[in-house]
N, C-alpha and C positions, 0 to 999 in steps of 0.2 A: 496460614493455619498455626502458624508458630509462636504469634502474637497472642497467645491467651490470657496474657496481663491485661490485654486492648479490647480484645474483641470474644466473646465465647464461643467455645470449641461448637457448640448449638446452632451458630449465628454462621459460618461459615458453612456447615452443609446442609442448611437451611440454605441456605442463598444459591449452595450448587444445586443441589434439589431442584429450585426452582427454576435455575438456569437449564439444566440436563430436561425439564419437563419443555421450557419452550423452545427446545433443538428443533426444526420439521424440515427431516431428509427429503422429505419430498422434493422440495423447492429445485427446481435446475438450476444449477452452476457452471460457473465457466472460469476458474478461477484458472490461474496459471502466473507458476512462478519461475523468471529467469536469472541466470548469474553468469558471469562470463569464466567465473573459477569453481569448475569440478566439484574440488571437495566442499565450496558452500552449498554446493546444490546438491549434495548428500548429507549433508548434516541437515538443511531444511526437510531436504523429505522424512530424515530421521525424525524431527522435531516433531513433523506433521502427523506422522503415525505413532508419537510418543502420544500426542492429542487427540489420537484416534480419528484422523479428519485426512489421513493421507489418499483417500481414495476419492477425496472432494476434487485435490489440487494435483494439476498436469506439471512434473518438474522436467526444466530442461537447460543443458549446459546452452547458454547462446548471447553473442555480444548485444550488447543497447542498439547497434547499428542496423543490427537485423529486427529491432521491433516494429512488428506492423499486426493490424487481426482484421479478418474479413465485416466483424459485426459492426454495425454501422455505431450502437451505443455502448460505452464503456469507461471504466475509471482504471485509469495507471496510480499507480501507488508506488512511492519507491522512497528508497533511502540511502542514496548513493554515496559515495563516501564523498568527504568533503576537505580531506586536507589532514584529518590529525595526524597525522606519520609523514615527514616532512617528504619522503622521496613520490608522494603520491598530488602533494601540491603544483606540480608542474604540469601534469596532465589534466587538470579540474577544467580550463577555460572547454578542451576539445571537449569533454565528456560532456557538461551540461549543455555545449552547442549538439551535440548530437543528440541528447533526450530531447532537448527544444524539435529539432526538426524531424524528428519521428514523429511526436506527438503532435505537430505542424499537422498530418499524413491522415491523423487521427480525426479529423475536423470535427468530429461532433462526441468526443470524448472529456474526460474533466481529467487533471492530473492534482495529484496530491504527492510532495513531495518533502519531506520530512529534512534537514543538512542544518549543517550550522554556516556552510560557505554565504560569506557572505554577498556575492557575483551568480546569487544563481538567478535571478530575475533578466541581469542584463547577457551573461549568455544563454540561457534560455528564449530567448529573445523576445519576451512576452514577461509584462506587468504583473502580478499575482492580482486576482480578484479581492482574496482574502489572506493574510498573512500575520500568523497567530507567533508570538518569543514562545517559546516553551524550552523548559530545562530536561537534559540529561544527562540525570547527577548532577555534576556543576558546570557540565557545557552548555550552555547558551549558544540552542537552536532556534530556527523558525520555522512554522509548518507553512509551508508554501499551498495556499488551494487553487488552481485555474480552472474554472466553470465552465464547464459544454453546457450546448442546449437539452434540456432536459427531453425523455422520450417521451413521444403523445403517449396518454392515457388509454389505454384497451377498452373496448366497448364494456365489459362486465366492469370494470370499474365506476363506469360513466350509470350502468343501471343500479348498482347497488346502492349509489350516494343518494337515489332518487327516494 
C-alpha cells in the first residue's frame, strides 16, 4: 500500500475488496500448524489472528517426529530450516530423514516443502515430482513439490459437470 508512486492507493483496495468478497467461511478446514519451539507457535497464532484467520487454524507446540493425521487426503506444507545459522547445520541430515518418513506414514498425502538445503531430496528419501529455484531475498531456494494421488471426485461434482 505504500508504493503509491507504483500502484494507486484505488487499485490496492480494490483488489482487497475483491479478495475479502471471495473469502467463503463456510468451506471446512482442517488446517493445522506445528513447531517444536513454543514461542514460534505463539507468534503464529499471533500472526493468524492479526489476519483474522486464527479460528480457521489448530496451533500446537509438537516435534516433526510426532506427525501423523487420521485423514486419508492431505497436503504437508513446510519450511523447515535449512542450515543458515551455522550451529543448526549439523542436525539437517536427521531432521529431513524424519519429515521423509513421516510423510512415508502419509501414503496418499502430497508434501510441499519450501528450504534452500540442498540434500533435501536424498534424506527425504524420495525424488521431488516437481522442484521449482525460487528466491528469498537473495537466498536461493527450491520449492520441493511431492504428489499423492489425488482424492476421487464426490458424486455432486461428477452431476454438475454433466
Amino acid at each position: 500500500e505504500d508504493w503509491k508512486h507504483l500502484i494507486p492507493r484505488k487499485c490496492w483496495y480494490d483488489a482487497m475488496d475483491e479478495a475479502n468478497d471471495l473469502v467463503d467461511l463456510s468451506v471446512q478446514t482442517d488446517i493445522q500448524g506445528y513447531d517444536i519451539d513454543g514461542d514460534i507457535v505463539r507468534a503464529a497464532r499471533a500472526n493468524a489472528k492479526a489476519a483474522g484467520v486464527d479460528e480457521l487454524i489448530h496451533f500446537q507446540q509438537r516435534s516433526v517426529s510426532d506427525l501423523s493425521h487420521p485423514k486419508k487426503y492431505g497436503f504437508l506444507i513446510t519450511n523447515p530450516p535449512y542450515g543458515e545459522r551455522i550451529e543448526d547445520k549439523k542436525n539437517l541430515p536427521e531432521l529431513y530423514k524424519t519429515i521423509g518418513e513421516r510423510f512415508a506414514e502419509l501414503d496418499s498425502w502430497s508434501a510441499y516443502i519450501i528450504t534452500a538445503y540442498e540434500d533435501t531430496e536424498r534424506y527425504f528419501g524420495r525424488k521431488a515430482d516437481k522442484n521449482r529455484k525460487i528466491y528469498n531475498g537473495m537466498m536461493k531456494t527450491y520449492f520441493y513439490q511431492f504428489l499423492g494421488p489425488k482424492p476421487p471426485r464426490k458424486r455432486e461434482d461428477r452431476r454438475e459437470e454433466r
